[in-house]
MARGURO-985913 format. One record per residue (C-alpha): residue number from 1; x, y, z; residue in three letters. Coordinates in steps of 0.2 Angstrom, whole numbers, plus 5000, padded with zeros to 4 digits. Example, Ala and Ser with C-alpha at 12.3 -4.5 7.8 and 13.67 -1.06 7.14 Angstrom:
<bakols>
 resi    x    y    z resn
    1 5062 4978 5039  ALA
    2 5068 4995 5036  SER
</bakols>
This chain:
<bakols>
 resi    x    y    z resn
    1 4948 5089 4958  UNK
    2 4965 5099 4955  UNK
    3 4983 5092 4949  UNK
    4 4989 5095 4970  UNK
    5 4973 5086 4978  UNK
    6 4974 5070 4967  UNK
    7 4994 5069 4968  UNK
    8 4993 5070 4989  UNK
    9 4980 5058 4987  UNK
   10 4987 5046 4976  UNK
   11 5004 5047 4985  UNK
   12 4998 5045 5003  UNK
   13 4987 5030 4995  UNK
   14 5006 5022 4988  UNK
   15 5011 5028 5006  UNK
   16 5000 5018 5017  UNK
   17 5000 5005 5008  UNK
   18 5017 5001 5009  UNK
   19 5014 5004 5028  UNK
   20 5002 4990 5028  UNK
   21 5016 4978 5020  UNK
   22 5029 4984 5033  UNK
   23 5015 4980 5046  UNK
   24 5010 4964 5039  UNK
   25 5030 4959 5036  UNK
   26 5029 4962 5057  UNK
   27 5016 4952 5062  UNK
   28 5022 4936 5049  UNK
   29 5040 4937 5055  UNK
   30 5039 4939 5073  UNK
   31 5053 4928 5079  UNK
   32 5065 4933 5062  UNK
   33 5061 4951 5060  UNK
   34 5076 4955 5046  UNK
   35 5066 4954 5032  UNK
   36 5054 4970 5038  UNK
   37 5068 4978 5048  UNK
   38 5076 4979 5028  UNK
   39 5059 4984 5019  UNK
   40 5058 4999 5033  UNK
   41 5077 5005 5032  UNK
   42 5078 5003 5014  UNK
   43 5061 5005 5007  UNK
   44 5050 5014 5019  UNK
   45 5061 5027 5029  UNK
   46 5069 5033 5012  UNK
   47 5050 5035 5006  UNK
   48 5044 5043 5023  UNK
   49 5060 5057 5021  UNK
   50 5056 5060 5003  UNK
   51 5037 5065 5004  UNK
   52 5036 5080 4994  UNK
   53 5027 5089 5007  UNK
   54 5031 5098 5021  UNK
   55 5024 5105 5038  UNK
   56 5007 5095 5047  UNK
   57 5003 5088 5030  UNK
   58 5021 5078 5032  UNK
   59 5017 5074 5051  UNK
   60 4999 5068 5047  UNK
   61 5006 5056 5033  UNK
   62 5019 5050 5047  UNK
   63 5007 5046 5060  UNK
   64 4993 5039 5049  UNK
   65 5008 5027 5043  UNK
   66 5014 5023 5060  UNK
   67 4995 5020 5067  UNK
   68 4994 5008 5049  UNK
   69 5010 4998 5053  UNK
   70 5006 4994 5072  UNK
   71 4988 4990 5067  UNK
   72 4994 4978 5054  UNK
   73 5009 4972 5065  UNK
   74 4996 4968 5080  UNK
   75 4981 4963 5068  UNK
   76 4969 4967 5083  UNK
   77 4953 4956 5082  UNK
   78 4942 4972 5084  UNK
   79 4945 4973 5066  UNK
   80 4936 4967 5052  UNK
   81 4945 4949 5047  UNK
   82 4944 4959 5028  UNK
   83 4957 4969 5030  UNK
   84 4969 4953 5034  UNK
   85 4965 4943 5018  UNK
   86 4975 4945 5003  UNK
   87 4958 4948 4994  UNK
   88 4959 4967 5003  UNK
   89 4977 4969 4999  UNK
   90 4975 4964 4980  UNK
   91 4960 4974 4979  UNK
   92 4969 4991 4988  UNK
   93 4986 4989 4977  UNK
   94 4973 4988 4961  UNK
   95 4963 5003 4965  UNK
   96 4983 5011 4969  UNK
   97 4986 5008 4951  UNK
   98 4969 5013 4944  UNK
   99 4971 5032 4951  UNK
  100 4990 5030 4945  UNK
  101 4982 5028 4930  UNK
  102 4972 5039 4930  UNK
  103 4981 5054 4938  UNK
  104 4995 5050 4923  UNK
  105 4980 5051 4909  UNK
  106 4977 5068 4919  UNK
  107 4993 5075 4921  UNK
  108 5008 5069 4914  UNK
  109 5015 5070 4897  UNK
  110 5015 5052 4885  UNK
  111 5031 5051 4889  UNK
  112 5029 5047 4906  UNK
  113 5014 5041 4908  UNK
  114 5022 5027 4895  UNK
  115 5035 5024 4905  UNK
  116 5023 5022 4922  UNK
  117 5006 5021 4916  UNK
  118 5010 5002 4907  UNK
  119 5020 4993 4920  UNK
  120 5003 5001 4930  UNK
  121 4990 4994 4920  UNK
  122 5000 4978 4918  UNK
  123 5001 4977 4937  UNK
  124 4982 4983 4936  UNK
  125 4977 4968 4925  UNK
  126 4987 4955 4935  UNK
  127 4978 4961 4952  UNK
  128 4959 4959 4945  UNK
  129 4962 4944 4936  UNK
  130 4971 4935 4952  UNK
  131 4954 4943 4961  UNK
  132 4944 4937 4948  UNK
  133 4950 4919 4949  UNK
  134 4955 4918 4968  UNK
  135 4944 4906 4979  UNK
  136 4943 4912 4998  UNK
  137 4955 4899 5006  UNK
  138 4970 4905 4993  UNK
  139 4968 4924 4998  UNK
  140 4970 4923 5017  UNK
  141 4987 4930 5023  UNK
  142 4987 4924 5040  UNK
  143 4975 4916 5055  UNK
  144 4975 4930 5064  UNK
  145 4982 4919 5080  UNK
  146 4987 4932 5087  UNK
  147 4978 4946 5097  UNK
</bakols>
């Protein structure tokens, strides 16, 4: 896999998953929506306007991110109860830091991939041991109550 492919892919994977946290930040804070409407002015719409891509790569990343937020926002029973459980989300965010890690080994110099690579295996650590050690009634994030 070249430098380019790996670096898309291990941005756009940051990228949605952020847009899953905006989504689910939606769908828990219904009636008191300051909280996401903060994490999307100050987090995700800087993040969205600084891909480093342009063009339909760009326009796919937006609309694969908007099409993540509603879906997590809505949390539609058609899909799998999985993806709502905090056993997903810890387990996505782990494999996030595991090709962080990895794309650093690759292609950054020690400097950098000191300065990002431990706080990424800390965080890396942290995630498999909580998955590890979680029953299944501690990693539900929300009843799905809603349609």
């Amino acid at each position: 896999m070249e430098e380019k492919t790996l670096t898309v892919f291990v941005i756009l994977a940051i990228y949605l998953g952020f847009a899953g946290v905006w989504g689910s930040l939606l769908h828990a804070t219904r009636r008191h929506p300051w909280s996401p409407v903060l994490f999307g002015v100050l987090l995700f719409l800087p993040a969205s306007l600084g891909l480093p891509w342009k063009g339909d790569l760009r326009l796919a990343s937006w609309g694969l991110a908007v099409a993540v937020v509603i879906i997590y926002a809505l949390q539609p029973k058609t899909v799998p109860q999985l993806f709502w459980e905090r056993r997903f989300a810890l387990g996505y965010f782990s494999l996030v830091l595991l090709l962080i890690i990895i794309w650093l080994g690759i292609y950054e110099t020690a400097a950098i991939g000191m300065a990002l690579g431990t706080p990424a295996m800390l965080g890396l650590a942290l995630g498999l041991v909580r998955l590890l050690r979680a029953n299944d009634a501690s990693l539900k994030l929300d009843d799905n109550s809603s349609g």
